[in-house]
CHARMM internal coordinates of N, CA and C (Angstrom, degrees):
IC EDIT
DIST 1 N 1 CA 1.4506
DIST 1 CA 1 C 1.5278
ANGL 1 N 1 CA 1 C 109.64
DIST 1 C 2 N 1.1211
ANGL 1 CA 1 C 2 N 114.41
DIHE 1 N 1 CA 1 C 2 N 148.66
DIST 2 N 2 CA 1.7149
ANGL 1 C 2 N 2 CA 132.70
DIHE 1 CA 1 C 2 N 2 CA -176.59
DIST 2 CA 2 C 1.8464
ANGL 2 N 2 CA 2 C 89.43
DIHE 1 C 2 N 2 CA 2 C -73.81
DIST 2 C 3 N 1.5036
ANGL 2 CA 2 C 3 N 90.46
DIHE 2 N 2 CA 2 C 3 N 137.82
DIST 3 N 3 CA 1.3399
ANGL 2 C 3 N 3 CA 102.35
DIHE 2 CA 2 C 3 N 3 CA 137.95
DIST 3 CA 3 C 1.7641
ANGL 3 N 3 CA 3 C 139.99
DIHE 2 C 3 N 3 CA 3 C -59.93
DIST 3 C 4 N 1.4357
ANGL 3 CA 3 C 4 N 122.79
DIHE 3 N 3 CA 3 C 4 N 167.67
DIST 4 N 4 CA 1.3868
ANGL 3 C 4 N 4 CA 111.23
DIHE 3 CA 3 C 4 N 4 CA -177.57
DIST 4 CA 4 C 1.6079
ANGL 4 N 4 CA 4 C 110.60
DIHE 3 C 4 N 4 CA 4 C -150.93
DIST 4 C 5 N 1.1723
ANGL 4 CA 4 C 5 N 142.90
DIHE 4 N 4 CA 4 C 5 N 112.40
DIST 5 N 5 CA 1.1821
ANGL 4 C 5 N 5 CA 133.70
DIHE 4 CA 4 C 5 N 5 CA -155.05
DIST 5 CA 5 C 2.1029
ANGL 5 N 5 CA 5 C 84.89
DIHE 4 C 5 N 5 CA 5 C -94.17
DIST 5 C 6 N 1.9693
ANGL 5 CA 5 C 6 N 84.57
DIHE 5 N 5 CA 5 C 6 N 149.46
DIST 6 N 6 CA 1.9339
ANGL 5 C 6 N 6 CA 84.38
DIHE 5 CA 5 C 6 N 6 CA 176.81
DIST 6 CA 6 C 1.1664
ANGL 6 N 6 CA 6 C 91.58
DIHE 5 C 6 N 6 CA 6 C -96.52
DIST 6 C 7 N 1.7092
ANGL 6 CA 6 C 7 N 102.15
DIHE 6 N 6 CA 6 C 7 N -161.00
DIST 7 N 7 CA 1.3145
ANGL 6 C 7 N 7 CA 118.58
DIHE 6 CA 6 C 7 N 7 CA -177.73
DIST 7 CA 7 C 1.2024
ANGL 7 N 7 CA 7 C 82.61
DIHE 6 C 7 N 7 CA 7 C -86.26
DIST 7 C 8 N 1.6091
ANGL 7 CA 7 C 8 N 170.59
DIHE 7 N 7 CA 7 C 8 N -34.70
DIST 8 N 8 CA 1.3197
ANGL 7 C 8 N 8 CA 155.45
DIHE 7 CA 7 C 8 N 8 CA -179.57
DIST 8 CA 8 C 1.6464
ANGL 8 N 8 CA 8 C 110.46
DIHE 7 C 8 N 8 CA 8 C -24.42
DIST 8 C 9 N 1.4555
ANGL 8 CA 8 C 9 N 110.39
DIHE 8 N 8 CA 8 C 9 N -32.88
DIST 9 N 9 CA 1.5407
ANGL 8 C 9 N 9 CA 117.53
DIHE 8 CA 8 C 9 N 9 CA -162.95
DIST 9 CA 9 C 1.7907
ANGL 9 N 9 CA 9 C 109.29
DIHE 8 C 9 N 9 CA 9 C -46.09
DIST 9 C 10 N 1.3165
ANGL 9 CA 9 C 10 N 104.80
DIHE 9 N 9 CA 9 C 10 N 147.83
DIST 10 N 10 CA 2.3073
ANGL 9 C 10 N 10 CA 94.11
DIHE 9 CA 9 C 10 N 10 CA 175.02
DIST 10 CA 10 C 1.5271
ANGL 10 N 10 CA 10 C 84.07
DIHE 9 C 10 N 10 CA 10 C -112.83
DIST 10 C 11 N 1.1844
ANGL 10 CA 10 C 11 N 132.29
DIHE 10 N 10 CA 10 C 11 N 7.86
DIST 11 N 11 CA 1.8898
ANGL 10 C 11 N 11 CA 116.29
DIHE 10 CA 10 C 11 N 11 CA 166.09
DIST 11 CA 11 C 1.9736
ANGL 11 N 11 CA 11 C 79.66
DIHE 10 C 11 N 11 CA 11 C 79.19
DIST 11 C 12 N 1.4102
ANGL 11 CA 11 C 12 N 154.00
DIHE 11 N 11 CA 11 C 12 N 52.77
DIST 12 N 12 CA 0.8383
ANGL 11 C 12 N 12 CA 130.67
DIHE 11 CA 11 C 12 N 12 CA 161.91
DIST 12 CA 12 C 1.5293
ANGL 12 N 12 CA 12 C 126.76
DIHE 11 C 12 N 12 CA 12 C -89.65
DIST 12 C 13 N 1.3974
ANGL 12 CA 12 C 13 N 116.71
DIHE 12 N 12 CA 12 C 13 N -0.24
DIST 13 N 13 CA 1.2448
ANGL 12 C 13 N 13 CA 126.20
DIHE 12 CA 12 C 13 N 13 CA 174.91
DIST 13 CA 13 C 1.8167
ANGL 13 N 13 CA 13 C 117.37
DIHE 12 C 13 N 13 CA 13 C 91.91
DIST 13 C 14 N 0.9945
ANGL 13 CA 13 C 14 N 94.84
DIHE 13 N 13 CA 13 C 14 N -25.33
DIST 14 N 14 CA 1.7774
ANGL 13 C 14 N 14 CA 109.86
DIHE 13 CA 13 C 14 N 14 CA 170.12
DIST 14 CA 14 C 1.8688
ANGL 14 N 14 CA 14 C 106.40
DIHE 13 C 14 N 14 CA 14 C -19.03
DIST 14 C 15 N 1.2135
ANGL 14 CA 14 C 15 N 84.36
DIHE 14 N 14 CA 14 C 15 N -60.47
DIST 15 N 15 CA 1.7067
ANGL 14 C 15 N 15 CA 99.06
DIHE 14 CA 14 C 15 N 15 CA -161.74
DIST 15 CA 15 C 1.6082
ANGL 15 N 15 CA 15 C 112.39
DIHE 14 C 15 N 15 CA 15 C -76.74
DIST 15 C 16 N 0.9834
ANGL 15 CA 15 C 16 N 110.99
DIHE 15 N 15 CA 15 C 16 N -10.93
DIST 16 N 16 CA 1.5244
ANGL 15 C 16 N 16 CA 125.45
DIHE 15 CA 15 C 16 N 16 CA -158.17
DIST 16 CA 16 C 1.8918
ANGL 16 N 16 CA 16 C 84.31
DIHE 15 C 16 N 16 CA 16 C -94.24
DIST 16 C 17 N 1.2026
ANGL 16 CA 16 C 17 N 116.73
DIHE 16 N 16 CA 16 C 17 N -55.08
DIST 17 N 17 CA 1.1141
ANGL 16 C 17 N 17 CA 117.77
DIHE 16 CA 16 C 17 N 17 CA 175.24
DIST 17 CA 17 C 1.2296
ANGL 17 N 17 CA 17 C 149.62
DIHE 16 C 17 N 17 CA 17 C -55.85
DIST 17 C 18 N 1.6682
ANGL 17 CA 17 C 18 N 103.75
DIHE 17 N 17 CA 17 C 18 N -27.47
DIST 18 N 18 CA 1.3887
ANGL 17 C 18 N 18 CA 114.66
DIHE 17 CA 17 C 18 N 18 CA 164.82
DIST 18 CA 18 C 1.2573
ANGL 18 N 18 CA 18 C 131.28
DIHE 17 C 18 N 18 CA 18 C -97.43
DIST 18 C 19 N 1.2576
ANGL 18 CA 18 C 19 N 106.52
DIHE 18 N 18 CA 18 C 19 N -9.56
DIST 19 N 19 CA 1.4461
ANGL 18 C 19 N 19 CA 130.34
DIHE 18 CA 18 C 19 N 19 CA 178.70
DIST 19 CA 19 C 1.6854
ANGL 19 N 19 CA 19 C 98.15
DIHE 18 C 19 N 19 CA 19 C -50.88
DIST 19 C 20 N 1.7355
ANGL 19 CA 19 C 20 N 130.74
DIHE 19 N 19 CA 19 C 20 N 123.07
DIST 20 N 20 CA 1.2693
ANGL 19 C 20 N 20 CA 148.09
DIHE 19 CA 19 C 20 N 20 CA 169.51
DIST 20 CA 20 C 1.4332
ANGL 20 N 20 CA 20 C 102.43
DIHE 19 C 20 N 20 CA 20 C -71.43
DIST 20 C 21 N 1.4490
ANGL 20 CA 20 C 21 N 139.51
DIHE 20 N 20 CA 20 C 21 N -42.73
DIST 21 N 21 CA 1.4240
ANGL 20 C 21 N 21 CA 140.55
DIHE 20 CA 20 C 21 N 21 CA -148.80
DIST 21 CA 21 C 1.5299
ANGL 21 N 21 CA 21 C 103.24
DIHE 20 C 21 N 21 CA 21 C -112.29
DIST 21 C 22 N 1.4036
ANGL 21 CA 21 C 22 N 129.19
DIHE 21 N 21 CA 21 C 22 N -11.68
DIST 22 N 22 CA 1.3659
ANGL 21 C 22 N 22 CA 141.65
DIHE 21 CA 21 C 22 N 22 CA -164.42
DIST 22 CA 22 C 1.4323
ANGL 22 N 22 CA 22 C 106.00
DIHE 21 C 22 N 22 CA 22 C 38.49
DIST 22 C 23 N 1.6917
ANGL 22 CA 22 C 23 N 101.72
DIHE 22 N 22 CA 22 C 23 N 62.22
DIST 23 N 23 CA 1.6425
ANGL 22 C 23 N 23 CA 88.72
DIHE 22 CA 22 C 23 N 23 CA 171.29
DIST 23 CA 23 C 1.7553
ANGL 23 N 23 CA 23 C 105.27
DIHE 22 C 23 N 23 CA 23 C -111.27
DIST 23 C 24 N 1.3420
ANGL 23 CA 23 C 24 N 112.67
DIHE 23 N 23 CA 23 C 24 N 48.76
DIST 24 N 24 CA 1.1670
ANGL 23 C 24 N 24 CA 128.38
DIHE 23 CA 23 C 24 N 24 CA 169.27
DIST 24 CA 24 C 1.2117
ANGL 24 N 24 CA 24 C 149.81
DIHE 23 C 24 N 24 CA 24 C -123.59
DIST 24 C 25 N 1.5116
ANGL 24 CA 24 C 25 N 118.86
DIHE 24 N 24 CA 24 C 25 N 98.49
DIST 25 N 25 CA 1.6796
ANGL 24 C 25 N 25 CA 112.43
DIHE 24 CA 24 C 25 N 25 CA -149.95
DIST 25 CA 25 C 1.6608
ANGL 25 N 25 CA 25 C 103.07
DIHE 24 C 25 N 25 CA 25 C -117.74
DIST 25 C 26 N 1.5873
ANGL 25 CA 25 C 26 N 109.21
DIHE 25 N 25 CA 25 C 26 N 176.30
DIST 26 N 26 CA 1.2339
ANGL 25 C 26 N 26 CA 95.70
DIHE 25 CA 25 C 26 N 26 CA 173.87
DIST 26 CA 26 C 1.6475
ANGL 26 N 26 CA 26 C 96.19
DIHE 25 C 26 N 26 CA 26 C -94.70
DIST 26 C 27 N 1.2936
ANGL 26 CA 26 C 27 N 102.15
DIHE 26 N 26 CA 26 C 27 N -175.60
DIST 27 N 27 CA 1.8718
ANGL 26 C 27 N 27 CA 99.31
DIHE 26 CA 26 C 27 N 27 CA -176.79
DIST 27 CA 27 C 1.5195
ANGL 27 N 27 CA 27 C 98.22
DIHE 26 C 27 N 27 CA 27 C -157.22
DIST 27 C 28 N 1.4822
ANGL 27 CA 27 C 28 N 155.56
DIHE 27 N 27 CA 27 C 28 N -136.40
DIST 28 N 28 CA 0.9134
ANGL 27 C 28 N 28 CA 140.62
DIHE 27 CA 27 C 28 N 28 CA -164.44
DIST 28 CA 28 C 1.1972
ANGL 28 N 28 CA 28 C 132.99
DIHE 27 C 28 N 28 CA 28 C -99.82
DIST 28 C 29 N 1.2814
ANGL 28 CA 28 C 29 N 106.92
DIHE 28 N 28 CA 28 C 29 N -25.34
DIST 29 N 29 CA 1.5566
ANGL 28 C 29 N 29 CA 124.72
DIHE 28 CA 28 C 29 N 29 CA -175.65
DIST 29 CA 29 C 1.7905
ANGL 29 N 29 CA 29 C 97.50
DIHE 28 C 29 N 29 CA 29 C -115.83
DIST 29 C 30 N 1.4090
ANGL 29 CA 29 C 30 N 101.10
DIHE 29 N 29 CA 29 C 30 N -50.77
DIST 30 N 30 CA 1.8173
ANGL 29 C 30 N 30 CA 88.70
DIHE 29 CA 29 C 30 N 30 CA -166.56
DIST 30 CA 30 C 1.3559
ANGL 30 N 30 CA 30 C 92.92
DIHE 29 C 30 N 30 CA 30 C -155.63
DIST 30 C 31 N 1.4081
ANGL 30 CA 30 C 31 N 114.64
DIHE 30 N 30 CA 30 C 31 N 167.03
DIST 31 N 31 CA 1.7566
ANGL 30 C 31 N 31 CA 109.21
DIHE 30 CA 30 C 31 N 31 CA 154.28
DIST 31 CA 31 C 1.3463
ANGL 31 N 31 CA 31 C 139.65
DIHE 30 C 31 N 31 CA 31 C -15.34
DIST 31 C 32 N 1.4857
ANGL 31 CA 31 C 32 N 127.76
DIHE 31 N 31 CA 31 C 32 N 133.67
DIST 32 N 32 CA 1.1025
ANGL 31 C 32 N 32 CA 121.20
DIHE 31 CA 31 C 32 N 32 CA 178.30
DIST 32 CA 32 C 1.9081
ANGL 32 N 32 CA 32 C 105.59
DIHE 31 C 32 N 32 CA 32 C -142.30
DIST 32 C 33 N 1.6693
ANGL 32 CA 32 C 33 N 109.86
DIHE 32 N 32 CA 32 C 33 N 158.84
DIST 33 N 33 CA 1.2266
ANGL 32 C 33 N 33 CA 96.97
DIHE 32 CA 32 C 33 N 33 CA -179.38
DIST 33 CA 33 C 1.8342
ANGL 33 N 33 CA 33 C 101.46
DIHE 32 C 33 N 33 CA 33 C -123.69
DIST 33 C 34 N 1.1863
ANGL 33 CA 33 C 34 N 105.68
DIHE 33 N 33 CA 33 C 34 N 148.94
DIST 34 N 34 CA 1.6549
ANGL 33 C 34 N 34 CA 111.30
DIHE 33 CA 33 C 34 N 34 CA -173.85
DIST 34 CA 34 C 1.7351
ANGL 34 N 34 CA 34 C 75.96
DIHE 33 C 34 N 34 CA 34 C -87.81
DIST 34 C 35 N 1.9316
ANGL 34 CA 34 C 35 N 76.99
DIHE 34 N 34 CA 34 C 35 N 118.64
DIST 35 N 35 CA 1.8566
ANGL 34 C 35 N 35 CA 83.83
DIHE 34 CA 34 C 35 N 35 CA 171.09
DIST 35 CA 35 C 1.7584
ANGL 35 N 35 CA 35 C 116.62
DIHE 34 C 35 N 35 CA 35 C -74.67
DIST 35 C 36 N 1.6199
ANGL 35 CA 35 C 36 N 109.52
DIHE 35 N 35 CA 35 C 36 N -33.40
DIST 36 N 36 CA 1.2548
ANGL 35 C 36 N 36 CA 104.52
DIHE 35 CA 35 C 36 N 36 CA 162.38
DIST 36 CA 36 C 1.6306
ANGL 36 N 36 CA 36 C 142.82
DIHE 35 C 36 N 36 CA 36 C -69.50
DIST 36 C 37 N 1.4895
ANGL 36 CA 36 C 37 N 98.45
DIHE 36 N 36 CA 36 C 37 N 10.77
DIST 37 N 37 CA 1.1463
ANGL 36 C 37 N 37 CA 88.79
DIHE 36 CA 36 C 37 N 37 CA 159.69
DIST 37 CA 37 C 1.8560
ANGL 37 N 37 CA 37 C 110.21
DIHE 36 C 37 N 37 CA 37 C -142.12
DIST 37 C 38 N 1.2776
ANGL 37 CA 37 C 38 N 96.68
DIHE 37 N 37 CA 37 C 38 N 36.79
DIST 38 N 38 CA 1.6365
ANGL 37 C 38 N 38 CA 108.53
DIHE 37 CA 37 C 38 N 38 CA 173.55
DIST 38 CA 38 C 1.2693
ANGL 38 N 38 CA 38 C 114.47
DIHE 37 C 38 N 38 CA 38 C -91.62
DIST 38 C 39 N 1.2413
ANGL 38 CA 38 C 39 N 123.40
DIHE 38 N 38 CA 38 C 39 N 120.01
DIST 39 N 39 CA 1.4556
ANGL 38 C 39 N 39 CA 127.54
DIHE 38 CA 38 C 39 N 39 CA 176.62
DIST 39 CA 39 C 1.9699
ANGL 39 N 39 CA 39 C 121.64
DIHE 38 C 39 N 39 CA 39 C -88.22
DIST 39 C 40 N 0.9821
ANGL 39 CA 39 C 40 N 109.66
DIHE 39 N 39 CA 39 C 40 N 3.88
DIST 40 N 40 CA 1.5578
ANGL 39 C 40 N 40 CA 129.00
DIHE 39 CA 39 C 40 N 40 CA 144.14
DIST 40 CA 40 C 1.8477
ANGL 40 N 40 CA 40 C 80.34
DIHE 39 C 40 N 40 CA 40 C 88.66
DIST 40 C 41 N 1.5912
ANGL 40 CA 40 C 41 N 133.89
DIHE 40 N 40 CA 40 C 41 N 38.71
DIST 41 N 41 CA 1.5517
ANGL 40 C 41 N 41 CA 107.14
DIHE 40 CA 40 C 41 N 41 CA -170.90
DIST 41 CA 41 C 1.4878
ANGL 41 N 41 CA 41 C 99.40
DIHE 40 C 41 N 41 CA 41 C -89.99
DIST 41 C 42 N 1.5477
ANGL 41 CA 41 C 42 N 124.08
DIHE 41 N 41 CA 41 C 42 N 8.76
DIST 42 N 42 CA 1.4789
ANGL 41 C 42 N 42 CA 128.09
DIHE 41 CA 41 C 42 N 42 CA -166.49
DIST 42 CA 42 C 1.4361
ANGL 42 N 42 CA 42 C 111.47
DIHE 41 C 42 N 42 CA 42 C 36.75
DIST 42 C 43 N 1.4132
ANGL 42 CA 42 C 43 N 139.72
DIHE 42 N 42 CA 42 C 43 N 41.23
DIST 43 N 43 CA 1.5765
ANGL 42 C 43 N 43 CA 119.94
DIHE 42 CA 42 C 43 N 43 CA 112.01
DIST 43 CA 43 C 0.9965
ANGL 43 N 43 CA 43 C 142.23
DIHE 42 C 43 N 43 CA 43 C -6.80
DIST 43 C 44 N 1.2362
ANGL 43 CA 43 C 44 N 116.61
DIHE 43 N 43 CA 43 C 44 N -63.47
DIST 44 N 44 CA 1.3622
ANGL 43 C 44 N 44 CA 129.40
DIHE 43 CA 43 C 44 N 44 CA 169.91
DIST 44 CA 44 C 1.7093
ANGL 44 N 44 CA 44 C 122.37
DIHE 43 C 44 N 44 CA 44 C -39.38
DIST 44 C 45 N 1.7866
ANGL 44 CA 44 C 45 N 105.72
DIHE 44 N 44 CA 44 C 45 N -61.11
DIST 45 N 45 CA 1.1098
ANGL 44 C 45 N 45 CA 129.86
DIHE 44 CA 44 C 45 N 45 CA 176.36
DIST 45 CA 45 C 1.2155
ANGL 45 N 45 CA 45 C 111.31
DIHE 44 C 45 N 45 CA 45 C -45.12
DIST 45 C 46 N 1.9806
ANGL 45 CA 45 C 46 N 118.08
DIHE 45 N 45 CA 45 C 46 N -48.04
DIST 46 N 46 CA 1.5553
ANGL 45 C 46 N 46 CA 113.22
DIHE 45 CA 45 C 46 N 46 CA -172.70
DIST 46 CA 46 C 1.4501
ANGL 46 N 46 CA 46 C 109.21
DIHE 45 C 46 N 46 CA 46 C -78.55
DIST 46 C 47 N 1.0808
ANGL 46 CA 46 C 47 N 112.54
DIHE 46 N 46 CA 46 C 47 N -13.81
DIST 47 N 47 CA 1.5806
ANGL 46 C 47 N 47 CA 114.74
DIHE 46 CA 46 C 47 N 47 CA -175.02
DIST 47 CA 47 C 1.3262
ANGL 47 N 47 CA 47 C 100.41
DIHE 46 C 47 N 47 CA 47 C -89.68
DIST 47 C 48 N 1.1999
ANGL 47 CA 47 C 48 N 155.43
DIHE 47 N 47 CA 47 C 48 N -43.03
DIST 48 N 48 CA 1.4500
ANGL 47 C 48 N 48 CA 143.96
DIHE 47 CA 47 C 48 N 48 CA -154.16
DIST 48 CA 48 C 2.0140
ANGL 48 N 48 CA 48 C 110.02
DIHE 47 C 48 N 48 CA 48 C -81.91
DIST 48 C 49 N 1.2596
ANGL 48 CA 48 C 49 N 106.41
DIHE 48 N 48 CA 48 C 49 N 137.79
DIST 49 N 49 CA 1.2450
ANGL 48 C 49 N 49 CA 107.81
DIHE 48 CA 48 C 49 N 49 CA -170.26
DIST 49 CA 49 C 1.5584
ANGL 49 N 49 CA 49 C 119.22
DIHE 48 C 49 N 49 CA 49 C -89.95
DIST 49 C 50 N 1.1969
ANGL 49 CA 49 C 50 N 107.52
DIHE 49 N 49 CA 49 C 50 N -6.33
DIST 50 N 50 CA 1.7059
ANGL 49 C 50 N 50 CA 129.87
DIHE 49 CA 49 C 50 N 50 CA 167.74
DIST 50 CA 50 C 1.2271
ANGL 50 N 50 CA 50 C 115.70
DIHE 49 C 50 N 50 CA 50 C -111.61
DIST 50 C 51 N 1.6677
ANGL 50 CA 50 C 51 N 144.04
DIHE 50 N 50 CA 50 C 51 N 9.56
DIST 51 N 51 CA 1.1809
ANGL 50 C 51 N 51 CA 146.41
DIHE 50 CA 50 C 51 N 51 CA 146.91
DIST 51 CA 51 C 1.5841
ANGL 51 N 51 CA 51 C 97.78
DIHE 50 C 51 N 51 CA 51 C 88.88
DIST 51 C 52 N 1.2989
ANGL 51 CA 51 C 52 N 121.91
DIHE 51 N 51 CA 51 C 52 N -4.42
DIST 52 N 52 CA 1.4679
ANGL 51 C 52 N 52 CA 111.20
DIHE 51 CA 51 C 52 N 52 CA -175.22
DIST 52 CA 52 C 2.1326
ANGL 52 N 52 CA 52 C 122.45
DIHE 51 C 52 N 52 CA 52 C -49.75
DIST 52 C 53 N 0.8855
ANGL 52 CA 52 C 53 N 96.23
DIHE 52 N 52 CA 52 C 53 N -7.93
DIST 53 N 53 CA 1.7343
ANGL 52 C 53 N 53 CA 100.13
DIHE 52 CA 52 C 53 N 53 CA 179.94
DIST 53 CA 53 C 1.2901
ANGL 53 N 53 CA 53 C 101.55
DIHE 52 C 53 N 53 CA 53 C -77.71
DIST 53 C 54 N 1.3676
ANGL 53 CA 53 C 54 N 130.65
DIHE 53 N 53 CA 53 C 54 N 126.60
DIST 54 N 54 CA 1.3912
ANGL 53 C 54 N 54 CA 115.58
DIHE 53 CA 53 C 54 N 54 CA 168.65
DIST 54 CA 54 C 1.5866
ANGL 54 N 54 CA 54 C 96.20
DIHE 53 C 54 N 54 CA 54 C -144.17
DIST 54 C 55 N 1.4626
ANGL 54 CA 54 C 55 N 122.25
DIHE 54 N 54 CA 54 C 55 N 164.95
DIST 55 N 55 CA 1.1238
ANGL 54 C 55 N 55 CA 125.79
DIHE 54 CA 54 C 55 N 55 CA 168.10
DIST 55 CA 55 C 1.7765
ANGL 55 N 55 CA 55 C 126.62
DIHE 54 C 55 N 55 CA 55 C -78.61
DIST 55 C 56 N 1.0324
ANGL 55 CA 55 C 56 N 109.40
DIHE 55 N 55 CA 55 C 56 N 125.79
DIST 56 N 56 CA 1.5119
ANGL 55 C 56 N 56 CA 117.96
DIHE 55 CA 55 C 56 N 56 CA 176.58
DIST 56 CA 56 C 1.1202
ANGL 56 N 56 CA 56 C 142.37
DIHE 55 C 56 N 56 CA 56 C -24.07
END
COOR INIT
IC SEED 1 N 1 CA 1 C
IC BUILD
């Protein structure tokens, strides 16, 4: 299952960075992850400092 960033996200870039597959962009309000091309290794999750990455 894809990851899903909440509205918890502060847009700090954390996640954008560790991401291996770059399926991570910013989008209007905060982070978002292209679920089709998320490989679920939660990177994202250990990197974010507000826990907003969660699985689907």
């Amino acid at each position: 299952m894809a990851y899903v960033i909440s509205d918890d996200c502060i847009s700090c870039g954390a996640c954008e960075a560790e991401c291996p597959v770059g399926a991570i962009f910013m989008g209007d309000e905060h982070y978002e992850i292209k679920a089709d091309e998320c490989t679920s290794c939660g990177a994202c999750a250990g990197a974010c400092p507000v826990e907003a990455p969660a699985e689907q």
